[in-house]
Each structure stands twice: as structure tokens, then as C-alpha cells.
Backbone as JSON, one array per atom type, in Angstrom:
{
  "sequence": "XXXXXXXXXXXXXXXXXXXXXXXXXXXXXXXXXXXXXXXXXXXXXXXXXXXXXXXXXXXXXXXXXXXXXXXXXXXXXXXXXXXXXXXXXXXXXXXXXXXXXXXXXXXXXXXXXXXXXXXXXXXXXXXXXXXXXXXXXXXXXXXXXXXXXXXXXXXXXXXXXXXXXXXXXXXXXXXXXXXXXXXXXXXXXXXXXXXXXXXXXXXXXXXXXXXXXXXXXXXXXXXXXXXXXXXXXXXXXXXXXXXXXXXXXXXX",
  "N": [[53.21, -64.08, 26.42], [55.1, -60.98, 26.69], [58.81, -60.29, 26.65], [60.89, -58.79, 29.17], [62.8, -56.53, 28.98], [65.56, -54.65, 30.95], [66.85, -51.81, 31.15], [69.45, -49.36, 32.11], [70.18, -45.85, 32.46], [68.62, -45.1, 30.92], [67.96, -42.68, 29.78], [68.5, -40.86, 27.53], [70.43, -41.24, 24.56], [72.73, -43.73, 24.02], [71.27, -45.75, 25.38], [68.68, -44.82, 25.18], [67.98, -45.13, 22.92], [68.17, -47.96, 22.35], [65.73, -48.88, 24.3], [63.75, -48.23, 22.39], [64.22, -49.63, 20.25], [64.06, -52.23, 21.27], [61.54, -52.12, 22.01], [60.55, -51.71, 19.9], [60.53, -54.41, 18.97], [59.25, -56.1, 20.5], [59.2, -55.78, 23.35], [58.58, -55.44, 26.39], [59.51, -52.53, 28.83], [61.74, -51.91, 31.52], [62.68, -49.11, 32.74], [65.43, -47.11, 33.75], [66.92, -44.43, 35.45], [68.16, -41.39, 36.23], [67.22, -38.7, 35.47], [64.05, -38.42, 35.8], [61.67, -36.7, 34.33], [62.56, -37.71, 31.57], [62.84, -40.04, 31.46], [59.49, -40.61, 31.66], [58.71, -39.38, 29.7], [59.81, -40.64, 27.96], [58.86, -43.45, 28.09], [55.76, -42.65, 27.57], [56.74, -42.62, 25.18], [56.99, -45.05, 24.0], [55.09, -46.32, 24.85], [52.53, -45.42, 23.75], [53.51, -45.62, 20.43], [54.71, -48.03, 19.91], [53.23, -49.95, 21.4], [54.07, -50.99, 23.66], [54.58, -51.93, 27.24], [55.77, -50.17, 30.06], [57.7, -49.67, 33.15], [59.0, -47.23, 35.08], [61.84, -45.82, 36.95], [63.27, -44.26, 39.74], [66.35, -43.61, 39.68], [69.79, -43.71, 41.32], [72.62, -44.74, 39.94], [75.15, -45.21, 41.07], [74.2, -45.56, 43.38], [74.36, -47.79, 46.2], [72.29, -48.6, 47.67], [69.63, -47.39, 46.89], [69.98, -48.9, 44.38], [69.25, -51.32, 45.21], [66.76, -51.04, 46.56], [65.18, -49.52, 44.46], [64.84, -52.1, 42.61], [64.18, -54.13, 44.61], [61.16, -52.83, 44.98], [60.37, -53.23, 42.0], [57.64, -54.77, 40.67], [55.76, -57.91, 41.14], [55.29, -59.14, 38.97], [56.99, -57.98, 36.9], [59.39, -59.09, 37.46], [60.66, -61.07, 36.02], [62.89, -60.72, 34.16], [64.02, -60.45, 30.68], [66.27, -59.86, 29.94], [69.01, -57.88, 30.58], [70.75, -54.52, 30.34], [73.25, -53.54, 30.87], [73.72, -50.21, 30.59], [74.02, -47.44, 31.96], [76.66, -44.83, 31.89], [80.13, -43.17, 31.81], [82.22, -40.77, 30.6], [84.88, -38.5, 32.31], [86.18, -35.33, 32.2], [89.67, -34.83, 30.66], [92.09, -35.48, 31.53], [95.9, -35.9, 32.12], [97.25, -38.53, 34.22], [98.71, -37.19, 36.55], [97.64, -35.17, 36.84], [95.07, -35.09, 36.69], [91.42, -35.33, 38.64], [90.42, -35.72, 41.43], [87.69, -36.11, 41.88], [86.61, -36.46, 39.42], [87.63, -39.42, 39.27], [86.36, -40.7, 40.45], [83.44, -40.5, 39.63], [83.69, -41.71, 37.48], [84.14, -44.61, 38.08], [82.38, -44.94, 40.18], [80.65, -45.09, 38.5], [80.73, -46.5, 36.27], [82.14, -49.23, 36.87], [81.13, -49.62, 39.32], [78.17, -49.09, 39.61], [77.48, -50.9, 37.24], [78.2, -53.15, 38.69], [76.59, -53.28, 40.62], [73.65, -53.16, 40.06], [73.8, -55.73, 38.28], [74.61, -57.5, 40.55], [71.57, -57.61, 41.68], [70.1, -57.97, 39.85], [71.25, -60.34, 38.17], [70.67, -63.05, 39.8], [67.91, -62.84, 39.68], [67.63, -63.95, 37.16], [69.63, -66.18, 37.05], [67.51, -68.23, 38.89], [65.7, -68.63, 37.27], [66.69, -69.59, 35.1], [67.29, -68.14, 32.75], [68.37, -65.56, 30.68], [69.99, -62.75, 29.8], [72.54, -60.84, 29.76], [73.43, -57.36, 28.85], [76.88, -55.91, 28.48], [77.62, -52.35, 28.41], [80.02, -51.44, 26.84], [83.78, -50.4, 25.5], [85.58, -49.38, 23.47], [87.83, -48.22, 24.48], [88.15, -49.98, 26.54], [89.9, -51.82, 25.51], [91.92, -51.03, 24.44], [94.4, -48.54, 25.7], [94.22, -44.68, 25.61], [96.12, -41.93, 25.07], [95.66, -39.76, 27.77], [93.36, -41.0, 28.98], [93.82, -42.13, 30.93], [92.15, -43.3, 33.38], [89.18, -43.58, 32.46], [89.23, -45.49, 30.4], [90.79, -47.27, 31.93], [88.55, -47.83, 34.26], [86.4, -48.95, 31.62], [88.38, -51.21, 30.74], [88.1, -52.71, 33.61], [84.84, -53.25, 32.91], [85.18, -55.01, 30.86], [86.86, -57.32, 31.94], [84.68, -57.99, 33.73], [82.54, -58.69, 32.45], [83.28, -61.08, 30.79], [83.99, -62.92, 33.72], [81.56, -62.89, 34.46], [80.53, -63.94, 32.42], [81.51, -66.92, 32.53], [80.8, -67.69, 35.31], [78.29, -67.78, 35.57], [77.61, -69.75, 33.61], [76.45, -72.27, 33.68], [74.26, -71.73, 34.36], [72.85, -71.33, 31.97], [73.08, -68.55, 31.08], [73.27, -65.5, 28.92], [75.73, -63.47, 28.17], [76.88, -60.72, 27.13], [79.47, -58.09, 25.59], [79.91, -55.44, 24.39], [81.48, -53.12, 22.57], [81.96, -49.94, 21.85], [82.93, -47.23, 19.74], [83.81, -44.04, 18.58], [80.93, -42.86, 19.47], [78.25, -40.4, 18.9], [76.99, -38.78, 21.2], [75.83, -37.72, 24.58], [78.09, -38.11, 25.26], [80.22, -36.84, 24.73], [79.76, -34.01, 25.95], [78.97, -34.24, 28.08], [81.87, -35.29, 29.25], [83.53, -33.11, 28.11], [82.43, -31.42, 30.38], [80.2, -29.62, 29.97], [81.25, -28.19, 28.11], [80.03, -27.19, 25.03], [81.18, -26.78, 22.28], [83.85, -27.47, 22.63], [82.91, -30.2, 22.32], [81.73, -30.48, 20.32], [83.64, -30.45, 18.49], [84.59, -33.25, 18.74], [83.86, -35.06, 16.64], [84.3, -33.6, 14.17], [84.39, -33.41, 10.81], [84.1, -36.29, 10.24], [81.74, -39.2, 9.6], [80.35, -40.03, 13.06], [79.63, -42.89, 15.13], [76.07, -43.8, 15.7], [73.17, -43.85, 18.47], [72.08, -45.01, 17.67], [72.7, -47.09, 16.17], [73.81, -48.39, 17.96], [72.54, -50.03, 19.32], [70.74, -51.35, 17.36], [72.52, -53.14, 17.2], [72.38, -54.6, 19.47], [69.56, -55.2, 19.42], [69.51, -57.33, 17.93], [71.51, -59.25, 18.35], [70.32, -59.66, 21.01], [68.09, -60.89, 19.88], [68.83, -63.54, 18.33], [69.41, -67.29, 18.14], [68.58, -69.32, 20.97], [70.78, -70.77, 21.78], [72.96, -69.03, 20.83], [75.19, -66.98, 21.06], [76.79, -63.75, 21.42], [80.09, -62.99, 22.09], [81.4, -61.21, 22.43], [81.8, -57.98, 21.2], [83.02, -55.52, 19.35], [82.85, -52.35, 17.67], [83.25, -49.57, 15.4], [83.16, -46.17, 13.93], [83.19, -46.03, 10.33], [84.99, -44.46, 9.5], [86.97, -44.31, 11.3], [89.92, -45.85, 12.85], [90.93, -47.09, 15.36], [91.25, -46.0, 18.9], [92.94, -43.58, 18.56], [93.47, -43.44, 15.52], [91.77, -41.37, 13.62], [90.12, -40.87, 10.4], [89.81, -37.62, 8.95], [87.91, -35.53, 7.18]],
  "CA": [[53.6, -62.97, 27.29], [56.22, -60.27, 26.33], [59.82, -60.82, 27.51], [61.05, -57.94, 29.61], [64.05, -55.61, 29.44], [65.53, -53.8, 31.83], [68.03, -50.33, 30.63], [69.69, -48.76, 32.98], [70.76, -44.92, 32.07], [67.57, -45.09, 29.3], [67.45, -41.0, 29.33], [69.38, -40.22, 26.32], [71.54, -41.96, 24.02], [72.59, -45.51, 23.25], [69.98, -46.32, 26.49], [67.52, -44.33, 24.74], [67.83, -45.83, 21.5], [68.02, -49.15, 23.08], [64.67, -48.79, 24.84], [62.93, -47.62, 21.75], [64.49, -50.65, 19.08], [63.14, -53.24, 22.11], [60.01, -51.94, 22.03], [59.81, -52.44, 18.61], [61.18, -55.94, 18.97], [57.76, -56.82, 21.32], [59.87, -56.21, 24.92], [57.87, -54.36, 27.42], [60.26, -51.85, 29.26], [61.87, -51.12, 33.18], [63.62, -47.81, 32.18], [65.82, -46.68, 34.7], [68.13, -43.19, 35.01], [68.23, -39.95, 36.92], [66.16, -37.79, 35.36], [62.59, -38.54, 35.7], [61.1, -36.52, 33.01], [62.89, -37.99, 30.49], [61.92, -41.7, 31.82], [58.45, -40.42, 31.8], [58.21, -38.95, 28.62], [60.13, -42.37, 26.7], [57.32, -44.41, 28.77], [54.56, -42.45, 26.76], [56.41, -42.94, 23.52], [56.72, -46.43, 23.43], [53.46, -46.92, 24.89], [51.99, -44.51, 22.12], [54.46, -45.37, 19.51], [54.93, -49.57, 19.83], [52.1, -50.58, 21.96], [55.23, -51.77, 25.09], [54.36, -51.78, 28.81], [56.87, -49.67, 30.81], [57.73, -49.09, 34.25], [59.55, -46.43, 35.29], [62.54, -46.72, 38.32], [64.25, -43.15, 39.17], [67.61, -43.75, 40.94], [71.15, -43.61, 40.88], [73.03, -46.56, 40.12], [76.01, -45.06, 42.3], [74.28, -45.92, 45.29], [73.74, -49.44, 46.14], [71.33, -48.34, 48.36], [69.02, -46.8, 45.43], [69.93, -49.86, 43.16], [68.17, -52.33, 46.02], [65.41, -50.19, 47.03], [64.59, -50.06, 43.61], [64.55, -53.49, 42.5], [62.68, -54.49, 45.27], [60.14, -52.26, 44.59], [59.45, -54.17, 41.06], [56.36, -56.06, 41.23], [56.1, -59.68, 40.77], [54.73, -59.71, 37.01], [57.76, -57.88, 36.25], [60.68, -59.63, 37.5], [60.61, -61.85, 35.19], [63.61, -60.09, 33.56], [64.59, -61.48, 29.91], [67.28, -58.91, 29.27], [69.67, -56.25, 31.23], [71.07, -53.71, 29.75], [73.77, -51.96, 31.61], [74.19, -49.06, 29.76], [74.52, -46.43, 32.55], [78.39, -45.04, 31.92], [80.32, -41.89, 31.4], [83.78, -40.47, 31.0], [84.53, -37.1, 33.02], [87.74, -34.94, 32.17], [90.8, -35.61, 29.83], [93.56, -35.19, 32.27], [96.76, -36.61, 32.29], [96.66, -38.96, 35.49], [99.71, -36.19, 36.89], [96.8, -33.93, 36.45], [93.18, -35.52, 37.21], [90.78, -34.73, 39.61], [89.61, -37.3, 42.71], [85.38, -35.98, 41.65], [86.5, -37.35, 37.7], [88.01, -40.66, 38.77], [85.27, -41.4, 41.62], [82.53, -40.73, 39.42], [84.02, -42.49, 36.32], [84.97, -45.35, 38.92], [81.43, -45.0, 40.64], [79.29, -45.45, 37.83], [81.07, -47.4, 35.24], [82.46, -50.17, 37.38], [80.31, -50.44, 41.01], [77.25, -48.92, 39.28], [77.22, -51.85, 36.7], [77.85, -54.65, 39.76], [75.38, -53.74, 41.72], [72.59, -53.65, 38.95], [74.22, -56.92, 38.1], [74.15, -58.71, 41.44], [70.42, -57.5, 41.88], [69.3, -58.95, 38.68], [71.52, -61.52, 37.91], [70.04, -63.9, 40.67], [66.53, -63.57, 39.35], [67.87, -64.66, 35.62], [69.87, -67.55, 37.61], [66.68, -68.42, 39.33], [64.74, -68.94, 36.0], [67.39, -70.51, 34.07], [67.67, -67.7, 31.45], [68.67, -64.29, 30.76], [70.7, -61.99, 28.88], [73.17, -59.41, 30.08], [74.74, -56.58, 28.06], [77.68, -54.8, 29.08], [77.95, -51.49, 27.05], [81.57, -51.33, 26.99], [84.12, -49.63, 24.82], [86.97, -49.6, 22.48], [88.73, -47.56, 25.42], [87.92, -51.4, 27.37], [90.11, -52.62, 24.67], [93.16, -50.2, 24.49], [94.53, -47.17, 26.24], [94.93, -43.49, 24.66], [96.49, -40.61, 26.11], [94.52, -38.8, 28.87], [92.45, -41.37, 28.96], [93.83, -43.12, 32.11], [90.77, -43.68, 34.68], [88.53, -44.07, 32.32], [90.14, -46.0, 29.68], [90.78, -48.32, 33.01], [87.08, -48.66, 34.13], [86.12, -50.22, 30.64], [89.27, -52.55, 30.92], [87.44, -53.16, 34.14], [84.27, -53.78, 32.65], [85.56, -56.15, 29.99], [87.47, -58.19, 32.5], [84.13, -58.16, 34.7], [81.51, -59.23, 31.43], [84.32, -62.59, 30.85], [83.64, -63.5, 34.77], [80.09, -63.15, 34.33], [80.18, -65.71, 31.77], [81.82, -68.17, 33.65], [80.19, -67.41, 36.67], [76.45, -67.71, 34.86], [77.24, -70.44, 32.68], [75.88, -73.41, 34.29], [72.59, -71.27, 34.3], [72.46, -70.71, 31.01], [72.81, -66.88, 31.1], [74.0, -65.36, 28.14], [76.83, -62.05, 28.5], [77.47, -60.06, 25.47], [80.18, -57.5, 25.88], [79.85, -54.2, 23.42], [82.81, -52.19, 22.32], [81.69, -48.98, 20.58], [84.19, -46.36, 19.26], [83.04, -42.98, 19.0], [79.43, -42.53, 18.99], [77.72, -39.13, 18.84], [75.71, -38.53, 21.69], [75.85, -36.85, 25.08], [79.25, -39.12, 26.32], [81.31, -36.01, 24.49], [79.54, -32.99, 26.63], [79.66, -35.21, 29.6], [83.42, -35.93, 29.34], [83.87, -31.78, 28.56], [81.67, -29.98, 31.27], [79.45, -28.74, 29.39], [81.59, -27.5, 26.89], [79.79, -27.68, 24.24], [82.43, -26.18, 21.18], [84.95, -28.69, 22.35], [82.44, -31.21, 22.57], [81.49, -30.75, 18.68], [84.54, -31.09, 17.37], [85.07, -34.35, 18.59], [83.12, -35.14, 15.73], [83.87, -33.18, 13.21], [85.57, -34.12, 9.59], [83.7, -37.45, 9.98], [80.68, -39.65, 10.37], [80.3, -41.45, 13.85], [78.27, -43.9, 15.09], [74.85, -43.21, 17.06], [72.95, -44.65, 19.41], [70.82, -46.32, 17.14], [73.57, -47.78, 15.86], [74.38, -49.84, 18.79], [70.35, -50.49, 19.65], [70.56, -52.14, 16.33], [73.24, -54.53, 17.38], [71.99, -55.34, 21.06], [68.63, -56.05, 19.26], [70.19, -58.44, 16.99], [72.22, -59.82, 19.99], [68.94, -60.46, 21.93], [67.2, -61.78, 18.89], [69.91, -64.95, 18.25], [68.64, -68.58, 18.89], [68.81, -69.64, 22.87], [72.32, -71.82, 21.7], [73.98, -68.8, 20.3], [75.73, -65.87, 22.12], [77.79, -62.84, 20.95], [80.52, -62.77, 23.78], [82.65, -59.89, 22.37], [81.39, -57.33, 19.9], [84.12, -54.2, 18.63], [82.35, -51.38, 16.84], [83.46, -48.12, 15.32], [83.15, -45.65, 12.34], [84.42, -46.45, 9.36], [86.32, -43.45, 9.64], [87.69, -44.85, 12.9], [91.11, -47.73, 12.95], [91.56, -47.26, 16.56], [90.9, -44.82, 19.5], [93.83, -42.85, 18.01], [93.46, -42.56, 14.37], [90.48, -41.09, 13.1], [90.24, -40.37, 9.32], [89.15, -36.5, 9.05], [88.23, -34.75, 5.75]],
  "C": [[54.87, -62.32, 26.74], [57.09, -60.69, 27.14], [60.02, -58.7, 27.72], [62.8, -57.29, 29.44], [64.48, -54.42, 30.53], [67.03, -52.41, 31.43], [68.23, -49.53, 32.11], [70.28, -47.17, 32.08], [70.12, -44.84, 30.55], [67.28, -43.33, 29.09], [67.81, -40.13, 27.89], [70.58, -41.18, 25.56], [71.55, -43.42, 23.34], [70.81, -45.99, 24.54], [68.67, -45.95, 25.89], [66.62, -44.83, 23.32], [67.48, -47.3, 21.74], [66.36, -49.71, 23.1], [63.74, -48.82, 22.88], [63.26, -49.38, 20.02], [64.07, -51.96, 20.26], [62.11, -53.48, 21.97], [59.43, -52.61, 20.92], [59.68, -53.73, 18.43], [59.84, -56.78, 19.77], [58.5, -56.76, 22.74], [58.81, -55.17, 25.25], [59.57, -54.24, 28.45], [60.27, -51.85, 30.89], [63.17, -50.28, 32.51], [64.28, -47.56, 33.62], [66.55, -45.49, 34.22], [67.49, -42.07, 35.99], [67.45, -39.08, 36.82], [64.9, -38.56, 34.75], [61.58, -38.8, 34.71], [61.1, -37.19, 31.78], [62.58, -39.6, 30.43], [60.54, -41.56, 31.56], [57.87, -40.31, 29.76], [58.84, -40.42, 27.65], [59.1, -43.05, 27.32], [56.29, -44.18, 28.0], [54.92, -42.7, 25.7], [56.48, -44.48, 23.28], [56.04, -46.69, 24.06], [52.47, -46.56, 23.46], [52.06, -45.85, 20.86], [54.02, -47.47, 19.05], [53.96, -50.69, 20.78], [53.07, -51.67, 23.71], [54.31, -50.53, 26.37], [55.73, -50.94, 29.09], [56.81, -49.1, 32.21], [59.33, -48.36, 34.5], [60.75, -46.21, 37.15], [63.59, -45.37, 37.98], [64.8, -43.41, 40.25], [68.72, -43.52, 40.18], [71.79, -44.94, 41.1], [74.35, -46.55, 40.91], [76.03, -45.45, 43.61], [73.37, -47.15, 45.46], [72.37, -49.04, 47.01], [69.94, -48.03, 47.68], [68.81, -48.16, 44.71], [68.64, -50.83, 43.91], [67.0, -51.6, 46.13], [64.67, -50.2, 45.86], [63.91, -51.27, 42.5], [63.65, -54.0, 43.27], [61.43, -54.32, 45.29], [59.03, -52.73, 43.31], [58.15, -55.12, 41.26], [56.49, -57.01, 40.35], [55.83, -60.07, 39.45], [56.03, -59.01, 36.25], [59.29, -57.82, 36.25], [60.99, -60.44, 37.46], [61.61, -61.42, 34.05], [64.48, -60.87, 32.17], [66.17, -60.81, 30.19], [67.72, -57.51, 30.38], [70.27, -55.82, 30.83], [72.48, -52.58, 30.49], [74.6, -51.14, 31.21], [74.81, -47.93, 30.24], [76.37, -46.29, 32.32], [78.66, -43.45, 31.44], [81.95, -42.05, 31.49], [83.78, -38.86, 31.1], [86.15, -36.74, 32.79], [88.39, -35.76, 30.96], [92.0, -35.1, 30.16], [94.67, -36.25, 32.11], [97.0, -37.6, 33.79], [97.41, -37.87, 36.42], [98.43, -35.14, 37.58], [95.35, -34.15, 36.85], [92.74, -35.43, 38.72], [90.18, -36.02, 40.26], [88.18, -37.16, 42.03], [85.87, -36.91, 40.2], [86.51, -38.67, 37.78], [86.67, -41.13, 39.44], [84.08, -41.3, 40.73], [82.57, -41.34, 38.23], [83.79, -43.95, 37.08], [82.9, -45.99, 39.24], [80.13, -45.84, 39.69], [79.47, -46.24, 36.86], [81.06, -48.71, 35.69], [81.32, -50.6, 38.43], [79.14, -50.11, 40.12], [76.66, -50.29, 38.66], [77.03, -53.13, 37.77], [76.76, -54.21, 40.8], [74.05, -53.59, 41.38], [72.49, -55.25, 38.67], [74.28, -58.14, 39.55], [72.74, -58.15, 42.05], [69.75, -58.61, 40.78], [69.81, -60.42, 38.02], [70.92, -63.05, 38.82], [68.15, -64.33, 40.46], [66.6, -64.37, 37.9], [68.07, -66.14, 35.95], [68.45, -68.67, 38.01], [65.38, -69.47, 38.31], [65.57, -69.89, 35.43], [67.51, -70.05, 32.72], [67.87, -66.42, 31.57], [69.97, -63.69, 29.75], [71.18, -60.77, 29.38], [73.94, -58.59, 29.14], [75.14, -55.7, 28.37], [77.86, -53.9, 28.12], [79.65, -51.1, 27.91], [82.33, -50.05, 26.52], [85.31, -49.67, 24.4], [88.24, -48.98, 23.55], [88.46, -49.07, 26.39], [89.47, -52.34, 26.37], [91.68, -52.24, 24.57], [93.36, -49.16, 25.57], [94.77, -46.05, 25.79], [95.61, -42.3, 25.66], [95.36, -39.87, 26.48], [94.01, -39.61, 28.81], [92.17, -42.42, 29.91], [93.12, -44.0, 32.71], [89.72, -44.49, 33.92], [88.9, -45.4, 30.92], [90.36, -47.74, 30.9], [89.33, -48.87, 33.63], [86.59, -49.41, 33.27], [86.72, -51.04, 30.43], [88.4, -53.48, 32.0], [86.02, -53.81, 33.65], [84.02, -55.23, 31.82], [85.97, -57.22, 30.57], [85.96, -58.89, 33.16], [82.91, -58.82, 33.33], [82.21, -60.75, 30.73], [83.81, -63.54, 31.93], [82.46, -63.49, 34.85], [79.74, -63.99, 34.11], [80.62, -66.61, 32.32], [80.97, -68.49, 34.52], [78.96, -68.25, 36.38], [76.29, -68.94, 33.94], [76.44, -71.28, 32.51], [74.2, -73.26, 34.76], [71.62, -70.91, 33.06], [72.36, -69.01, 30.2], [73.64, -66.69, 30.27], [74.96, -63.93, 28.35], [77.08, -61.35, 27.35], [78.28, -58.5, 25.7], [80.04, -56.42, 24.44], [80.59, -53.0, 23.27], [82.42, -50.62, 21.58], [82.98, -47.88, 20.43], [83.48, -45.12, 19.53], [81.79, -43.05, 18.35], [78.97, -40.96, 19.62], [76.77, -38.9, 19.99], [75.94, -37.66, 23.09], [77.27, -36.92, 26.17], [80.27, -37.23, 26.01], [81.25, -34.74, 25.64], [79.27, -32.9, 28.26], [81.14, -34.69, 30.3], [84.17, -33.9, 29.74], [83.31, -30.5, 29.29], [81.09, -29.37, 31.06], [79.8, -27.97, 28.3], [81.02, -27.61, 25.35], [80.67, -27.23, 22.37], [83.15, -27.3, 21.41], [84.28, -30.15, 22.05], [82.15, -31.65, 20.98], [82.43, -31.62, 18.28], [85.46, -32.15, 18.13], [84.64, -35.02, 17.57], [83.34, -34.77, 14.61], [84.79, -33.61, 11.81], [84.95, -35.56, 9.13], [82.02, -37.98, 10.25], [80.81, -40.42, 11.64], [79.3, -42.12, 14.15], [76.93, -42.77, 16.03], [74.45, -43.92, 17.65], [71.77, -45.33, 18.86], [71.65, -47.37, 16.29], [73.79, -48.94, 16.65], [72.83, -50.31, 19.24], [70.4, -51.32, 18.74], [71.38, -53.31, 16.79], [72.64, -55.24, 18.91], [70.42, -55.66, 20.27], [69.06, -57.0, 18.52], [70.83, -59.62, 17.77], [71.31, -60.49, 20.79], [68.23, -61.7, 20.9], [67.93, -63.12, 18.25], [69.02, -65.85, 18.63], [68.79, -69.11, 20.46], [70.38, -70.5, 22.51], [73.4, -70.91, 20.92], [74.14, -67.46, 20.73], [76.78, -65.27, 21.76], [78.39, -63.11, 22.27], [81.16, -61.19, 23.89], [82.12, -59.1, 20.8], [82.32, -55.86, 20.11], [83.26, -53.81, 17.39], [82.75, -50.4, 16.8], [83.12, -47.81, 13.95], [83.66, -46.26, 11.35], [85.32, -45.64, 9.19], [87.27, -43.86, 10.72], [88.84, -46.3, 12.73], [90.86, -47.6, 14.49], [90.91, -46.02, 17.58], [91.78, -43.73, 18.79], [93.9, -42.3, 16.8], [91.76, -42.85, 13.99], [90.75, -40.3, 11.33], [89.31, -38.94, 9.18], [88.59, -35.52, 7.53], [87.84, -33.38, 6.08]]
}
């Protein structure tokens, strides 16, 4: 029988990439995320594409209410969950805190931090249950340091990092493995997110260099999954090679 993954925020991106380097791996899919379509249409390609099962789960992970309703909803052949994924995450604004907006921090706040725990105490209890499982926090090098403007959110991935540590503890005695994932800048839709649609400013966060993508980190969370049952990334830091730090970026 296939082992199952579950992605949260699979519409685009590292989640998307994720989903699609699983598939290949032999996981059958529970995609989750906001927009629909875009759940719908990754469902046909790795059915197509890699011959993976997928069920499809459209909510918001903001609202606990949503998170349960949907979980419950799983049927019994497929909560049997090897692997969670909680990828959902964003950063909104680059205000000085003097300067930031209550909607930026609350939905930085909302979906980074509570979003992730209440994915996490849905599914962690059926992993416990079994006596195996695999959680990965997509983190971030902003979990790791602080940069200017980068207050709120910069502080949610501290949060997350602190909260993928207590996991492991928490989970140990069940066997559950935690793997914490740092990425630096990766190319994908975090930049046009962060600037409102701007998409000009959003380029040239990018530009002068290569950064990562989101098949970049798919590659390491399959690698991560694929380990022997006795051996467990806890803490993984990734960036460009153009990249030392959030701060210096080598530009040509």
C-alpha cells in the first residue's frame, strides 16, 4: 500500500513542487489550499503524470474551524497519514514595526504560526496513534535571524522553529519524526505576496542572482522522507549560493 502525504498550501510553489516530487516518490496525495482550481488541476497531473491517488481538501488553515471540518471529512483509507507537510506560510508588508499594519501582522501571525498548530494537532494524534509519522515544518532563514523590516514575520518563523523543537520532544516517545526547513530566498510567489501585488518590486528581489525554487526544497523534503525509520533531519538551513545570510546577497 502507498504511504500517504498530506501538503498543506499545495497551490503553487514549494507545496506545489512538494506534491509533485512525492508523487514521484510512490506517495498518494491529500492536497490542501484555497484555491480549488489549482488543487484540482495538480490532482489530474499527478494522477496523469505519476500514476498517485489524490484527494482534494479546500479550506483555510486560518480557521480552526475549516482545519477540523476538513480532516474529519477524510475517509478511513486515508488517514493513515505517513507524512505532513506544513507548508502553508506567507510574509505580508516590509514595514518597520513603528510603521506596520494590524491586517499584515494578523495574517502573517494567522497563518504561519496558528495555521501550522492546528493542522498539527489534527494530524499529529493520528501519527501518535500508529506509532509513526513524519512532520515538516517549512520554516526559514528569517526563523533563524532577524533583518530589518522584517519584524512580525521574521518573529512567526522564530515561532515556528521554537514550535518544530517541542514537537520533537513532545512526539518522541511515539516515534514521530520533525524535520525543520530553513530556506533563504526562493523564487516563487512568497515575493508578490509579501509586495501586494507588486509585481516590479517583486522581481527585483531576485535579480543579479540565482535563487532557489521550489523544487529545490521538494528535493530535500523528499530526501528527508526517504531516510531509514532510525534517522531524522531535525534542522535543515538552505540558501543560494549567492546568499551568506538574509542580509548579504552577492549581486552581479
Amino acid at each position: 500500500m502507498k504511504k500517504i502525504a498530506l501538503i498543506t498550501g499545495a497551490t503553487s510553489g514549494i507545496g506545489r513542487a512538494t506534491a509533485i516530487a512525492l508523487a514521484d516518490e510512490g506517495y498518494n496525495l491529500i492536497l490542501t489550499g484555497r484555491r480549488k482550481e489549482r488543487l484540482d488541476e495538480l490532482k489530474e497531473l499527478v494522477g496523469i503524470t505519476y500514476k498517485a491517488d489524490a484527494l482534494v481538501l479546500n479550506f483555510d488553515v486560518r480557521n480552526p474551524e475549516e482545519v477540523a471540518k476538513a480532516v474529519a471529512s477524510i475517509p478511513a483509507v486515508w488517514r493513515k497519514i505517513d507524512v505532513l507537510v506544513n507548508n502553508a506560510g506567507l510574509a505580508v508588508g516590509l514595514n518597520p514595526i513603528q510603521e506596520g499594519l494590524l491586517e499584515d501582522w494578523e495574517r502573517m501571525i494567522d497563518t504561519n504560526i496558528k495555521g501550522l498548530l492546528y493542522m498539527t494537532r489534527e494530524i499529529a494524534p493520528l501519527m501518535c496513534e500508529r506509532g509513526v509519522g513524519h512532520i515538516i515544518n517549512i520554516c526559514s532563514t528569517a526563523g533563524k535571524e532577524v533583518y530589518p523590516n522584517g519584524n512580525v514575520y521574521c518573529a512567526t518563523k522564530h515561532a515556528v522553529d521554537a514550535i518544530s523543537k517541542g514537537m520533537r520532544i513532545d512526539m518522541l516517545k511515539y516515534g514521530i519524526k520533525v524535520t525543520n526547513i530553513c530556506p533563504g530566498a526562493v523564487e516563487t510567489e512568497f515575493s508578490i505576496v509579501r509586495f501586494k501585488d507588486d509585481k516590479e518590486r517583486a522581481d527585483k528581489t531576485y535579480e543579479g542572482y540565482t535563487p532557489l525554487n521550489g523544487d529545490d526544497i521538494a528535493n530535500l523534503i523528499r530526501f528527508a522522507v526517504t531516510l531509514p525509520p532510525h534517522v531524522c533531519i531535525n534542522d535543515l538551513v538552505v540558501t543560494p549560493t549567492a546568499q551568506a545570510n538574509a542580509t548579504n546577497i552577492h549581486r552581479k
